[in-house]
VEXDREN-2710 file (C-alpha; in Angstrom, 1 decimal):
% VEXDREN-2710
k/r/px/py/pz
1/UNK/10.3/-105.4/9.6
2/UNK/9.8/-109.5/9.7
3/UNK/6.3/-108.8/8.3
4/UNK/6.9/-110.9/5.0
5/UNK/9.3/-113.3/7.3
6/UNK/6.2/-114.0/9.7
7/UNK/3.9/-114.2/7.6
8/UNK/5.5/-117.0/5.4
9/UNK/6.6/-118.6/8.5
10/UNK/2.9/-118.8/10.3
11/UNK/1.7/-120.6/7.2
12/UNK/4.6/-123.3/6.9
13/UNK/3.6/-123.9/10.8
14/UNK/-0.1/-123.6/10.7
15/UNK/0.1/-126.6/8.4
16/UNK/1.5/-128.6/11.1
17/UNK/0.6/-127.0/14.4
18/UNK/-2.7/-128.8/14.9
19/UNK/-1.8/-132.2/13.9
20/UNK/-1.5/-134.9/16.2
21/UNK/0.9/-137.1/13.8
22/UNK/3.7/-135.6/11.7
23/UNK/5.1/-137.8/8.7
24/UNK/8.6/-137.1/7.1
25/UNK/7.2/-135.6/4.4
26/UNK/5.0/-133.4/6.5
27/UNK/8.3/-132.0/7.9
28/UNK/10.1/-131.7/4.9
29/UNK/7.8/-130.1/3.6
30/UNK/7.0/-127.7/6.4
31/UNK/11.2/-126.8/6.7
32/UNK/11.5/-126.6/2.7
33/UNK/8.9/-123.1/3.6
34/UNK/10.6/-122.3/6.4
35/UNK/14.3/-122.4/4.4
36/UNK/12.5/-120.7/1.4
37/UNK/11.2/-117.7/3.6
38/UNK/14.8/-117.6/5.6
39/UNK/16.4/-116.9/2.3
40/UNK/14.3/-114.3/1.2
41/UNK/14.6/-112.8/4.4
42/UNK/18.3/-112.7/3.0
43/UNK/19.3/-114.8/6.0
44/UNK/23.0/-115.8/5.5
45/UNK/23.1/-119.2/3.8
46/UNK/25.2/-120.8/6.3
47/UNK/22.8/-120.1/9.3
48/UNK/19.9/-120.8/7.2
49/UNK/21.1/-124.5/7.0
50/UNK/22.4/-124.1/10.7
51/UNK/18.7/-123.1/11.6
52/UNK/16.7/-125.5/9.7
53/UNK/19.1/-128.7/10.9
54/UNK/18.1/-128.1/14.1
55/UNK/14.7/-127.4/13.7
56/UNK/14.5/-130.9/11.7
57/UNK/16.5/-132.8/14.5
58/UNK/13.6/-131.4/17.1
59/UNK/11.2/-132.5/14.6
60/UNK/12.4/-135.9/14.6
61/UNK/12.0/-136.2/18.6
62/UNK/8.8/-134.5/18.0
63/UNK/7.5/-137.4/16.6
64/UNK/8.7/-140.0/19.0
65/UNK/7.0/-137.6/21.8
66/UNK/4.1/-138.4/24.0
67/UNK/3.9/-134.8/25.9
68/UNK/2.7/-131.9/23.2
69/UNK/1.6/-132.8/20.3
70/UNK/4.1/-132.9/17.6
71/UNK/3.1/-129.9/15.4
72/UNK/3.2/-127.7/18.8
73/UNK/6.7/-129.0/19.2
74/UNK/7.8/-128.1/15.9
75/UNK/6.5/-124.5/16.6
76/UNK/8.1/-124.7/19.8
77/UNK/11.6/-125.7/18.4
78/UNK/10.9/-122.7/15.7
79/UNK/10.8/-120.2/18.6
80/UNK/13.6/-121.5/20.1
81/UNK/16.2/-121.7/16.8
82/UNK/14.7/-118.3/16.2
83/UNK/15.7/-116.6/20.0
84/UNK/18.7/-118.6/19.4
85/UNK/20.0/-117.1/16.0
86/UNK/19.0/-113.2/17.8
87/UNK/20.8/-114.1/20.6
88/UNK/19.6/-116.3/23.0
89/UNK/20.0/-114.4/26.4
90/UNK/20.0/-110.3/26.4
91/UNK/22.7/-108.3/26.3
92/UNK/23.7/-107.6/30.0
93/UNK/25.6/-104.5/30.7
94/UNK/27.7/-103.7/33.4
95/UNK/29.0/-100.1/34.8
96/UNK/32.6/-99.4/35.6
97/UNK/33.9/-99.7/39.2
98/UNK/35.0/-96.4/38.6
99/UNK/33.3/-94.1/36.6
100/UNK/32.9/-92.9/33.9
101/UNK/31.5/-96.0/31.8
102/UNK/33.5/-94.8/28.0
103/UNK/31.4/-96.5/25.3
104/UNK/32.9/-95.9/21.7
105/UNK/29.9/-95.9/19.1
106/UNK/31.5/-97.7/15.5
107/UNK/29.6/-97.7/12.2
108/UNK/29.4/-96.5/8.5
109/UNK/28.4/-93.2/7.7
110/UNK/24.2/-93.2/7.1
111/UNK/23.7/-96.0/9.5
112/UNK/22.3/-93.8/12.1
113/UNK/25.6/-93.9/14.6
114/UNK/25.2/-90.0/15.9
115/UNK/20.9/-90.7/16.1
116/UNK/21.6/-93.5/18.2
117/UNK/24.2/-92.5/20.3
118/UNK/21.5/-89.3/21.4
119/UNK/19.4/-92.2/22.3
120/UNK/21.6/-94.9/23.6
121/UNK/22.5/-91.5/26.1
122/UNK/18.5/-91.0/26.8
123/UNK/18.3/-94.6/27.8
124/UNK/21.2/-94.2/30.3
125/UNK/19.4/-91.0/31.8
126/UNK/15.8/-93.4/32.0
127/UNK/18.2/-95.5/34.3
128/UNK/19.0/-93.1/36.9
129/UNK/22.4/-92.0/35.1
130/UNK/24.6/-88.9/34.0
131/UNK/25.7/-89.5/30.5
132/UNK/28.0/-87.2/28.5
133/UNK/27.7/-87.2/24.5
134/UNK/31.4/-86.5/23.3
135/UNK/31.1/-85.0/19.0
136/UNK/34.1/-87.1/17.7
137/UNK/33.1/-87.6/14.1
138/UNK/34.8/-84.2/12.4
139/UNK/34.8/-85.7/9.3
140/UNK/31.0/-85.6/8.2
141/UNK/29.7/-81.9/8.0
142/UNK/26.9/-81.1/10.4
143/UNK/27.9/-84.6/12.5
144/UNK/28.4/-82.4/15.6
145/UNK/26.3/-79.8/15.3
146/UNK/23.6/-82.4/14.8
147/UNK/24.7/-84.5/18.0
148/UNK/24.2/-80.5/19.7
149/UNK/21.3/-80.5/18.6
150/UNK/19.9/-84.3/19.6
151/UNK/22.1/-83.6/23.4
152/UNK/20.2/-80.4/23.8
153/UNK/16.7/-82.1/23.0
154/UNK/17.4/-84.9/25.8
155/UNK/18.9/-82.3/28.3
156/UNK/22.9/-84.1/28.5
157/UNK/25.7/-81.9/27.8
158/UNK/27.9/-82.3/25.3
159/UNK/31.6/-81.8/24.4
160/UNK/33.7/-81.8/21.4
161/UNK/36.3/-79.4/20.0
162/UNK/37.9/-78.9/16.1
163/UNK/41.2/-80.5/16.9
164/UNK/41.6/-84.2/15.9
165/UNK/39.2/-87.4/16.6
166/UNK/41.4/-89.0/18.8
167/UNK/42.3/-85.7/21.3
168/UNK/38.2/-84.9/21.3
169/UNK/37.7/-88.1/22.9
170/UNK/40.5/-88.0/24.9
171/UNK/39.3/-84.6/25.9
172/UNK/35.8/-85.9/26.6
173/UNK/36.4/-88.1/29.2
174/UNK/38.6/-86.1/31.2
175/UNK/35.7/-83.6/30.7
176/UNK/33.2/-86.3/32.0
177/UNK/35.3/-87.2/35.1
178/UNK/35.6/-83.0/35.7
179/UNK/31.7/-82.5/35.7
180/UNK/30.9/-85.8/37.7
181/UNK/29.3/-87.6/34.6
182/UNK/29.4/-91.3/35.0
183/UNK/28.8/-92.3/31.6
184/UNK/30.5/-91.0/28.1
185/UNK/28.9/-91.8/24.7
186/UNK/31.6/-91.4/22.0
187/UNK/30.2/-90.5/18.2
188/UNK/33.0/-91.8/16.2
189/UNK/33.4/-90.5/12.2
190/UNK/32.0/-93.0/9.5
191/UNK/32.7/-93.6/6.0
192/UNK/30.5/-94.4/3.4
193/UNK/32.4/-97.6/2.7
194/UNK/34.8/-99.4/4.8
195/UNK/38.0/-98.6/4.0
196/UNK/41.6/-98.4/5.8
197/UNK/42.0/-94.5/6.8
198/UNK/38.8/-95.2/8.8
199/UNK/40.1/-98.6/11.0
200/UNK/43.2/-97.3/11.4
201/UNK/41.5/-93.9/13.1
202/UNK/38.9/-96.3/15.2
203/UNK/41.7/-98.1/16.8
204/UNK/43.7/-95.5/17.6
205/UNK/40.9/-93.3/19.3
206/UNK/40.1/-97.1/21.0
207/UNK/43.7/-97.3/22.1
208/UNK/43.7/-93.7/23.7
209/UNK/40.2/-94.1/25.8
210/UNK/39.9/-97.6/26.2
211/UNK/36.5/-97.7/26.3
212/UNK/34.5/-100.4/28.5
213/UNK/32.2/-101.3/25.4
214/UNK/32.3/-101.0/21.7
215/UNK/29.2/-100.6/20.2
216/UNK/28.6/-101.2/16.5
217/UNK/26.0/-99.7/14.6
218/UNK/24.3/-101.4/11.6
219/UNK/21.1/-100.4/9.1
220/UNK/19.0/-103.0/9.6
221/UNK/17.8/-102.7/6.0
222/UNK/21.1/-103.1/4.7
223/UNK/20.6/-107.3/5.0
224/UNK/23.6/-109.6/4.7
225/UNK/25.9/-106.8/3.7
226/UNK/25.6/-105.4/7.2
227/UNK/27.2/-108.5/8.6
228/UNK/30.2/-107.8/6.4
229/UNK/30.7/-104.7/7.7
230/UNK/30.1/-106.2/11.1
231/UNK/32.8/-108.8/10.6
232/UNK/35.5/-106.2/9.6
233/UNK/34.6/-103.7/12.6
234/UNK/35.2/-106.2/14.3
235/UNK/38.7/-107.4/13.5
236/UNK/39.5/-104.2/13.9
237/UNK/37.9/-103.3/17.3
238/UNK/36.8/-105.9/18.9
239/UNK/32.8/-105.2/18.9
240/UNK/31.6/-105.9/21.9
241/UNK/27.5/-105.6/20.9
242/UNK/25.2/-104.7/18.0
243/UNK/22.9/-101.8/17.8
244/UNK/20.3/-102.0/15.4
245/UNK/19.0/-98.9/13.3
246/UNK/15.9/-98.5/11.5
247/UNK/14.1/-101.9/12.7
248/UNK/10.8/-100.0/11.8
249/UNK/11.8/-100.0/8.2
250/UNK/10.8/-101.8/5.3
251/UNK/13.5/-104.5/5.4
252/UNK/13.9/-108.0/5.2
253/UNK/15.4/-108.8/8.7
254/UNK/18.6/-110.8/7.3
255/UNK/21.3/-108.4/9.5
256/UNK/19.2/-109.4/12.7
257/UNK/19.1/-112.7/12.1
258/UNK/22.7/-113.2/10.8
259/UNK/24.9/-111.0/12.6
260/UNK/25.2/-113.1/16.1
261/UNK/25.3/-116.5/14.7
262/UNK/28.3/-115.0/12.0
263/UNK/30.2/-112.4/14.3
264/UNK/29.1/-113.7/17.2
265/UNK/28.1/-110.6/18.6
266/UNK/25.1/-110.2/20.8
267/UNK/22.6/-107.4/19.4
268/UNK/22.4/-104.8/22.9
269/UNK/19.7/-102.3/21.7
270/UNK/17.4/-101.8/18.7
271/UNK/15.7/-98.6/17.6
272/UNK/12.5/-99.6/16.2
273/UNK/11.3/-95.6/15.0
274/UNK/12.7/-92.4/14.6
275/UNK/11.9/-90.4/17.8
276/UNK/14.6/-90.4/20.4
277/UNK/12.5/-92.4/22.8
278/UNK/12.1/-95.6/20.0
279/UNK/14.9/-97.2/21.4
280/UNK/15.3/-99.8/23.9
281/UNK/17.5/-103.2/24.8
282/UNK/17.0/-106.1/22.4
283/UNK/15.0/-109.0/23.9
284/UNK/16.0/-112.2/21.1
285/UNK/12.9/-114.0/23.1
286/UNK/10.3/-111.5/22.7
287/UNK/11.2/-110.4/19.1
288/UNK/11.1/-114.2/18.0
289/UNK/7.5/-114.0/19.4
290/UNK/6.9/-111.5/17.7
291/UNK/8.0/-112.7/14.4
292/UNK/5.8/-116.0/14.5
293/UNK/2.8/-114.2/15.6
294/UNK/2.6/-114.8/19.3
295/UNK/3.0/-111.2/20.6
296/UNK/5.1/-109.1/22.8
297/UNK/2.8/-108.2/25.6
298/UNK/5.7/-107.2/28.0
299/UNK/7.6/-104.7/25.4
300/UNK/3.8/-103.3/24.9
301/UNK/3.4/-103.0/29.2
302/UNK/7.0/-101.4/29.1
303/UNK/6.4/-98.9/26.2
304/UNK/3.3/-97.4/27.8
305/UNK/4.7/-97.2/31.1
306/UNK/7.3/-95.3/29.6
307/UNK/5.3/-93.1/27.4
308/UNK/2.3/-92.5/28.8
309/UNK/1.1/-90.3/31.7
310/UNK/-0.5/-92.7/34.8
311/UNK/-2.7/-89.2/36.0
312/UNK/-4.3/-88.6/32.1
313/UNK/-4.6/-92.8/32.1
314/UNK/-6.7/-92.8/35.5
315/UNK/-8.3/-89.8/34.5
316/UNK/-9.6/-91.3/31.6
317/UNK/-10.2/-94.7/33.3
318/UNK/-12.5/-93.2/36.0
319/UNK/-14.8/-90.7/33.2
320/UNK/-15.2/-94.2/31.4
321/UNK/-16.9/-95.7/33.9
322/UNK/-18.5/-92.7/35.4
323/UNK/-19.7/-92.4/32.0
324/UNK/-18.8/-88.7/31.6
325/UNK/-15.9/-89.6/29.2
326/UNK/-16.0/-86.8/26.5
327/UNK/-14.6/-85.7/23.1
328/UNK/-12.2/-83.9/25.2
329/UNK/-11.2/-87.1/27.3
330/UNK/-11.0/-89.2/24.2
331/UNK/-8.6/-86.2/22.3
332/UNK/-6.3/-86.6/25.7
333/UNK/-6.3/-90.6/25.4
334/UNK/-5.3/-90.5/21.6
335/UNK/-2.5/-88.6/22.4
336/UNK/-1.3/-90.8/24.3
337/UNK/-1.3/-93.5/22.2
338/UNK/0.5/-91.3/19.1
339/UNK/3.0/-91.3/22.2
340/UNK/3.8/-95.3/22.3
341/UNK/4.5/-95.0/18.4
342/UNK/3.2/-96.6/15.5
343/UNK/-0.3/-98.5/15.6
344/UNK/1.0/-100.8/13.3
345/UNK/3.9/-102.0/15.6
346/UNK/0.9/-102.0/18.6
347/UNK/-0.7/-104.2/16.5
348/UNK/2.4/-106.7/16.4
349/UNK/2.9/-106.9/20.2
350/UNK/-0.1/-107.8/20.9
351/UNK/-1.0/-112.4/21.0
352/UNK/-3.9/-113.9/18.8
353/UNK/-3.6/-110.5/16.5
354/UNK/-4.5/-112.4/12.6
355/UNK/-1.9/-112.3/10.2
356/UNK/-4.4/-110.5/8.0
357/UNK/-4.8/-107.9/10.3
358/UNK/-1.6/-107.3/11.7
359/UNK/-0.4/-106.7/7.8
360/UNK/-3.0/-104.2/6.7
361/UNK/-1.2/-100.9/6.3
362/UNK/-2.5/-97.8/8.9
363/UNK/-2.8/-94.3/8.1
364/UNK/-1.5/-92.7/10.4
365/UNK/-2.7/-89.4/9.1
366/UNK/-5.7/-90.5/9.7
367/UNK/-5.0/-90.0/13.7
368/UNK/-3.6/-86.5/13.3
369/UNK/-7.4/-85.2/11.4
370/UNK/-9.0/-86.9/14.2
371/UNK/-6.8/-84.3/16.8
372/UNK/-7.3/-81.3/14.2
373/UNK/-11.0/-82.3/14.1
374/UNK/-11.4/-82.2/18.0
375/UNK/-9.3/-79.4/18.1
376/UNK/-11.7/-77.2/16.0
377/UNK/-14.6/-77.6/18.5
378/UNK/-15.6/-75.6/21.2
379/UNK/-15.3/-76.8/24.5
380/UNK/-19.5/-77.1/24.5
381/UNK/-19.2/-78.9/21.7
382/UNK/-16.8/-81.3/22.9
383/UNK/-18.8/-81.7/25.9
384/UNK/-21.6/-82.4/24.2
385/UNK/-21.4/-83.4/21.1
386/UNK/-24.9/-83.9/20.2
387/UNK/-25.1/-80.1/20.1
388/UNK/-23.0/-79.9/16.8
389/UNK/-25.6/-78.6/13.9
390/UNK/-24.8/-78.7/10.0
391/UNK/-23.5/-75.5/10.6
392/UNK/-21.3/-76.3/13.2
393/UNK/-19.9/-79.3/11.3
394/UNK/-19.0/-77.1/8.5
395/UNK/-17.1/-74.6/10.4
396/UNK/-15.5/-77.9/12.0
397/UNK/-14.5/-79.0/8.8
398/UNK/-12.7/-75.6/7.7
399/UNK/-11.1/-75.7/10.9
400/UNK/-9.3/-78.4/10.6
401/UNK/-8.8/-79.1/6.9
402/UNK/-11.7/-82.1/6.6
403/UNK/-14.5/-82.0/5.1
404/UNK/-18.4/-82.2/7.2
405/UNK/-18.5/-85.9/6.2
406/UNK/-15.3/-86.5/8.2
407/UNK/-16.6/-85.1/11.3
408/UNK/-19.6/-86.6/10.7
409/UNK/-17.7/-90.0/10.3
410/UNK/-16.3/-89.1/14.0
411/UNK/-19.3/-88.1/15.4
412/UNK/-20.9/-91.2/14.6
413/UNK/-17.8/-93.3/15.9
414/UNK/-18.1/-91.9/18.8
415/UNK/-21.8/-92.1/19.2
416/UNK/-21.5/-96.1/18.7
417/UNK/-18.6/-96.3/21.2
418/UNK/-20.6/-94.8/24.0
419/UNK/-23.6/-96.9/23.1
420/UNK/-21.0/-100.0/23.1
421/UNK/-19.8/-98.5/26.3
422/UNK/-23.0/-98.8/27.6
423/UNK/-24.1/-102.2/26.6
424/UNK/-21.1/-103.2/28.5
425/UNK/-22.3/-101.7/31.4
426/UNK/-20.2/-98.5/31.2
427/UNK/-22.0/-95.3/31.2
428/UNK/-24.9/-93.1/33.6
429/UNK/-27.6/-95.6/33.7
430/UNK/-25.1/-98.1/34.6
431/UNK/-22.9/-96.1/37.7
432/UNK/-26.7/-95.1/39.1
433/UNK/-27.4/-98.8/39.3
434/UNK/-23.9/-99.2/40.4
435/UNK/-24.2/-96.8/43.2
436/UNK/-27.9/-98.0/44.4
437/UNK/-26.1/-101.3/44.6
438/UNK/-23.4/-100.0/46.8
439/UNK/-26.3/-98.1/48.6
440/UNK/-27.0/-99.4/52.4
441/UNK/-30.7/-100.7/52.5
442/UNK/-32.2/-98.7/55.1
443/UNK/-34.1/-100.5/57.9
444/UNK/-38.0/-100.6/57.9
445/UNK/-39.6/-98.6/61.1
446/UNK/-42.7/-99.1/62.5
447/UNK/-45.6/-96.4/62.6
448/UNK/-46.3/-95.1/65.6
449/UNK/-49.7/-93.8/66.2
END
């Protein structure tokens, strides 16, 4: 997501950023691209003019400034309308004084309310707390066995029972104060469109548990329709936060940067992938960063410390630069990278990335034949992979579904990354040198005679 969004709104800036004088027209021109790429972002009108007044009123003070240069100022009040319009601070939560914390989960059928709630529940666990998933959505076949499923994955019990919406959640927090659970996640039922049965059964089951938060769910990829269903939960409920679906997808990024300025709701979490660990709160700072190019470094930091293992990481780290890192080593490292999610989405968090490069699509198929590829050698051969013959390369190949010319490919990737590695000064020649240097100089002795 924001791909097409950034992309259009790096070139509107580039043509300004480096000036040290801005005319009118260079602004105008510079916030008629910016308006144009808002729209087809399928911003909402109203907070498309809302965004672009303000970036032209910091433009005009831009000029009349002495401290950055104008252009940079312009960029700066860019990031600034842009964390505004996502939110401005994150969402804080708070736990009840008594436990359990009830949290209702709202949304339309296909939006991804039961797949969230599973994860919203693993992110509570991550904290150091005891969530319980409650099945209340009886209308949509499969809802509950599917929240079963997703509980029993993350290892958080579940309750629900065939008897009415409103008496299941009713029943599961009595059941979370019985079992000592301190949290309760409540899957509601959607519909496929908004409609009155469905509000009506929301605010009654709201009225029973009187949850702490209400937590609506919306497709990122559904655009501006997303904030009318966002605006009608509301009315009904009183949302109390945003969760965003799908933020991986191919979409626009209109619902993200509508729905606060329109319902005024603050967007709590974003999923950003489909496994139950792509989820995470919503930082408006870091994601406007992200969107005009400049990175997420500390989303990147947090991902891998949450993903990867520290042991494999040092493990790895000290081969390197002992120079005894391997096939094998490099098969454990790549695994933990699949770990942190898409390459692609890597690629994004990280500052000074090009446009250009940031956009080019990734196989990530690719990855898995490099695992099967590995896979299918011996341990010799991953050792040493200088030992690997014609022969070899062809049983390689059958192994893992490639052809010889793949592994050959990886054998000679590999090959130039320890040679790199070397000129570097990573590698045997260099820790020998490394370790004469740390060597004490012995003392010269006289001969006796």
């Amino acid at each position: 997501m924001f791909e097409a969004l950034g992309g259009r709104l790096e070139d509107a800036l580039s043509k300004i950023r480096a000036k040290a004088r801005l005319s009118e027209a260079d602004v105008e021109v510079a916030l008629r691209e910016i308006r144009t790429a808002l729209l087809e972002a399928d911003v909402n009108l109203l907070v498309v003019r809302s965004i672009v007044d303000r970036i032209r009123e910091a433009a005009v003070g831009a000029m009349a400034s002495r401290s950055l240069t104008p252009g940079q100022q312009v960029v700066k009040a860019v990031n600034d309308e842009l964390t505004k319009v996502l939110g401005g601070e994150s969402f804080r939560l708070t736990y009840a004084s008594r436990p359990p914390t009830i949290i209702l989960m709202a949304g339309l059928q296909g939006s991804g309310k039961t797949t969230a709630s599973a994860k919203l529940a693993r992110y509570f666990k991550s904290q150091g707390r005891s969530p319980l998933l409650v099945g209340a959505d009886l209308q949509r076949p499969a809802a509950v066995e599917q929240l079963r499923t997703l509980a029993s994955q993350i290892q958080v019990p579940m309750f629900s029972e065939w008897t009415s919406p409103i008496e299941v959640a009713k029943g599961g927090v009595a059941e979370a104060r019985r079992i000592g659970r301190d949290v309760v996640i409540v899957d509601t039922a959607g519909r496929l469109t908004i409609d009155a049965d469905l509000m009506e059964e929301i605010s009654a089951t709201s009225k029973e548990i009187s949850p702490n938060y209400t937590f609506l769910v919306i497709d990122a990829m559904m655009g501006q329709d997303s904030v009318t269903t966002a605006k009608a939960f509301n009315e009904a409920l009183e949302v109390d936060a945003i969760i965003l679906s799908k933020l991986d997808g191919d979409a626009r990024g209109g619902a993200a940067l509508s729905v606060k300025e329109v319902v005024g709701k603050p967007i709590a979490f974003a999923s950003d992938g489909e496994k139950l660990d792509n989820f995470g709160p919503f930082y408006p700072d870091r994601m406007a960063s992200r969107i005009l190019g400049m990175g997420d470094v500390l989303t990147l930091i947090e991902q891998a410390e949450r993903t990867m293992d520290e042991d494999v990481a040092e493990r790895g780290a000290k081969k390197l630069m002992e120079g005894k890192f391997d096939l094998d080593d490099f098969l454990e490292q790549l695994r933990q990278v699949k770990k942190m999610g898409s390459l692609k989405g890597m690629l994004s968090m990280l500052p000074g990335v090009p446009k250009e490069l940031r956009n080019v699509e990734i196989d990530e198929g690719e990855l898995g034949k490099i695992e099967a590829m590995i896979s299918s050698m011996t341990k010799k051969e991953r050792s040493d992979p200088a030992s690997i013959d014609s022969s070899r390369r062809a049983r390689i190949a059958r192994g893992s579904g490639t052809t010889p010319a793949n592994v050959s490919a990886l054998l000679k990737q590999f090959k130039e990354m320890q040679k790199m590695m070397r000129s570097m000064g990573i590698g045997p020649a260099s820790a020998t040198k490394r370790k004469a240097k740390a060597r004490p100089q012995k003392k010269g002795r006289k001969n006796r005679r």
